[in-house]
C-alpha positions as CSV (number, residue, x, y, z in Angstrom):
1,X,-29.6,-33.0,-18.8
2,X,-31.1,-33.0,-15.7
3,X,-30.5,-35.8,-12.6
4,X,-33.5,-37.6,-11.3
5,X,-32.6,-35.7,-7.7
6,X,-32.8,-32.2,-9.7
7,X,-36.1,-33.4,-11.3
8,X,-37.7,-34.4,-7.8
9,X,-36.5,-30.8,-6.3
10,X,-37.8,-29.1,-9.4
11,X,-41.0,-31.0,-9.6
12,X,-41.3,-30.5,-5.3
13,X,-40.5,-26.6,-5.5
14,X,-43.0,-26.1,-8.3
15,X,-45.9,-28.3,-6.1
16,X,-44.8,-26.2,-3.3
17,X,-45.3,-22.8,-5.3
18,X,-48.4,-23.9,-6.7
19,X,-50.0,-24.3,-3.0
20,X,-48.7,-21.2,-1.6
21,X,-50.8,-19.0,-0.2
22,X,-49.0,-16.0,-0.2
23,X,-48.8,-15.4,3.6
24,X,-46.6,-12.5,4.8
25,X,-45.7,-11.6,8.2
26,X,-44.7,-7.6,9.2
27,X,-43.3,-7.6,12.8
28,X,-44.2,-4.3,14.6
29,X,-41.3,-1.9,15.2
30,X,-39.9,-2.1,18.8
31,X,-40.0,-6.0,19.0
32,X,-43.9,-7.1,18.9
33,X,-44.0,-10.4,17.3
34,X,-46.7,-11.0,14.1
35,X,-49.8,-12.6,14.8
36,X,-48.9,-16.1,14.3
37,X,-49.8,-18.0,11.4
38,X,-50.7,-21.4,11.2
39,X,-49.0,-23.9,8.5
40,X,-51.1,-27.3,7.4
41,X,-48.8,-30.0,6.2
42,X,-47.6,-29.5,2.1
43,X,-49.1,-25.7,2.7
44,X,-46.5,-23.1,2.2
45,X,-46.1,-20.0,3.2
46,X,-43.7,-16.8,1.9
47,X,-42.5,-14.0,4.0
48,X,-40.8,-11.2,3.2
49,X,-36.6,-10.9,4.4
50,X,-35.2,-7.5,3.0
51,X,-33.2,-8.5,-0.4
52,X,-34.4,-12.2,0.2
53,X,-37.4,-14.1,0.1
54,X,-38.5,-17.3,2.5
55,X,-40.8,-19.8,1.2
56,X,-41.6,-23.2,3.7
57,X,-43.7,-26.0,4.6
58,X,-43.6,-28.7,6.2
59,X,-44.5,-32.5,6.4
60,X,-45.6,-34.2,9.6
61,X,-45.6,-37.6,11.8
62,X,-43.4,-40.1,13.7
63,X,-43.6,-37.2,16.6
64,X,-41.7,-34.3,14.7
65,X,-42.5,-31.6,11.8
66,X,-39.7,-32.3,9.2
67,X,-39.7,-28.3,8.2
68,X,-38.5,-27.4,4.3
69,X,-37.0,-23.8,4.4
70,X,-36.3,-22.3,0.9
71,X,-34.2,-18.7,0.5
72,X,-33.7,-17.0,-2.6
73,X,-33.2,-13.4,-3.8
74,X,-36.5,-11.4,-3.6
75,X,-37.8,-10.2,-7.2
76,X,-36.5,-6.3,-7.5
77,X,-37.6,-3.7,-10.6
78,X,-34.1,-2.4,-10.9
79,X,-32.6,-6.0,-11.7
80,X,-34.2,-7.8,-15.2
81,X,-32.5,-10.9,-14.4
82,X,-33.2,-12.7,-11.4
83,X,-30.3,-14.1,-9.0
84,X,-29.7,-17.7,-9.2
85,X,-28.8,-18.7,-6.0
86,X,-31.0,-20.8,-3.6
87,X,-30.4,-22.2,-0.5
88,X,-32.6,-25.1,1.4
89,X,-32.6,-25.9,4.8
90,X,-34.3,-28.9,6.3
91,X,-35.0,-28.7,9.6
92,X,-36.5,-31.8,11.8
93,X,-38.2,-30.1,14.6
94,X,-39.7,-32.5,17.4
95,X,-43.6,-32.3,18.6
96,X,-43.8,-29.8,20.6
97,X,-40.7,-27.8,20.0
98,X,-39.3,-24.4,17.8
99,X,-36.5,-23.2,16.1
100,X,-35.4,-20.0,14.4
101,X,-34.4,-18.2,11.7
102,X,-32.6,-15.1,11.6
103,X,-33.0,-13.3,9.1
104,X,-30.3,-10.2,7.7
105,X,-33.2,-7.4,8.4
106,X,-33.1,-7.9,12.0
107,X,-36.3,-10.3,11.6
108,X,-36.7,-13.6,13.7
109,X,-39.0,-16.6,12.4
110,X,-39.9,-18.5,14.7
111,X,-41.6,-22.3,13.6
112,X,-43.2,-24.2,16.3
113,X,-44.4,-27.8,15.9
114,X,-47.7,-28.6,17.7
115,X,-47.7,-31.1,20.2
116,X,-49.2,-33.4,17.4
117,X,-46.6,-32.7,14.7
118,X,-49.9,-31.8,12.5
119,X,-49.2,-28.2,12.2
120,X,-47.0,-25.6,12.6
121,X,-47.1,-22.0,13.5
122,X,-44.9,-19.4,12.1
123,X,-44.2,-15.9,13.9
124,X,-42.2,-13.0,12.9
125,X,-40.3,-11.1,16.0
126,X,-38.2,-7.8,15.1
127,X,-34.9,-8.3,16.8
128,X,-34.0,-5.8,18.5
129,X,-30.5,-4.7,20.6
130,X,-30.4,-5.4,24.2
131,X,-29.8,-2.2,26.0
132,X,-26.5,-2.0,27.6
133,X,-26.5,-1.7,31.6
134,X,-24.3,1.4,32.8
């Protein structure tokens, strides 16, 4: 039997699933971030991170983006049964401010809040190795 707290998450994750629109960033080889794209509160977005997948949105107000971030194993043809394991972050990120996510592919996404806290952009930045000085 399920707890009320699993029923919320499961009830959340499937609203959130059911307004997704798909997005998904490519960075550019040799570091040139994405074009930017632009999240509306409750409107997720999925991008593409090797073996996993990232789906987010966020919710606005009292001066900060409250940002969900949700990481699972990306659907493959060779496995029949999917992975099990999920992971979600909640990240508060204040009006006007960013945070990252590093991602195992040498991929950073990078969620700013608007000075608002009414939308939030989300770029995608190959990481790449600083050269070494000789």
């Amino acid at each position: 039997m399920m707890t009320a707290g699993k029923r919320i998450f499961a009830l959340a994750l499937a609203a959130v699933l059911s307004l997704t629109a798909g997005v998904s960033l490519h960075a550019e080889p040799n570091g040139p971030a994405a074009a930017p794209v632009t999240l509306k509160p409750l409107a997720a977005a999925s991008f593409d991170a090797g073996r996993k997948h990232v789906l987010s949105y966020f919710v606005g107000g009292e001066g900060a983006c409250r940002l969900t971030v949700i990481i699972f194993d990306a659907p493959s043809l060779e496995e029949t049964t999917p992975a099990t394991a999920t992971t979600r972050l909640i990240v508060p990120i204040s009006s006007g401010k960013s945070a990252n996510i590093d991602t195992a592919v040498a991929k950073t996404l990078r969620f700013a809040c608007t000075a608002d806290a009414a939308a939030m952009t989300v770029t995608a930045q190959e990481r790449v190795a600083p050269r070494a000085a000789y």
